[in-house]
N, C-alpha and C positions, 0 to 999 in steps of 0.2 A: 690830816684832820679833815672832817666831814660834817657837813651843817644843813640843817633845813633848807633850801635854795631860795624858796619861795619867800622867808621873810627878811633872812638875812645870811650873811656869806662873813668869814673867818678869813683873816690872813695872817699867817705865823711868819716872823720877821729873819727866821735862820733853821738850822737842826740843829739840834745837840750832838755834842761830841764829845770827846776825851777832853780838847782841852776848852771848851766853853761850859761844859755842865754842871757849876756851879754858879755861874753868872746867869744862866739859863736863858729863856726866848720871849718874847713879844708877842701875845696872838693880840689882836684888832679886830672886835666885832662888831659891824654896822649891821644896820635895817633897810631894809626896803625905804625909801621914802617918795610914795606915789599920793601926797599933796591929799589923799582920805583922810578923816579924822578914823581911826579906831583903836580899839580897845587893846591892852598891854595885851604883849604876845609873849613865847616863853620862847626862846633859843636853843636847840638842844646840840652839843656838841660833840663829836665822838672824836677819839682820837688811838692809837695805837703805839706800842713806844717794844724797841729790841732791844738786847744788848748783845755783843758776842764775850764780852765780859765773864770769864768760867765762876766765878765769883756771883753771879748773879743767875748766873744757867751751869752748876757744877753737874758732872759727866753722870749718866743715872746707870 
């Protein structure tokens, strides 16, 4: 997972797996906080997700 640097940073508490991903993960997103007053900012957060699961990726 991948976030604008400059206002704020992501931290994902685990990965998913076989046997957690119904319980799923934790992400935590702070801001910068440099004591400026300014204006709401937007976060944008990208992320990417595999499976090897043939059920999800069947053979083409």
């Amino acid at each position: 997972m991948t976030a604008d640097a400059d206002f704020c940073t992501a931290t994902v508490s685990g990965e998913l797996d076989a046997e957690n991903y119904a319980e799923g993960v934790t992400v935590e997103v702070t801001t910068l906080d440099d004591a400026i007053d300014t204006p709401d900012r937007t976060c944008q957060l990208r992320h990417a997700a595999d499976s090897e699961d043939p059920q999800l990726h069947p053979a083409r």
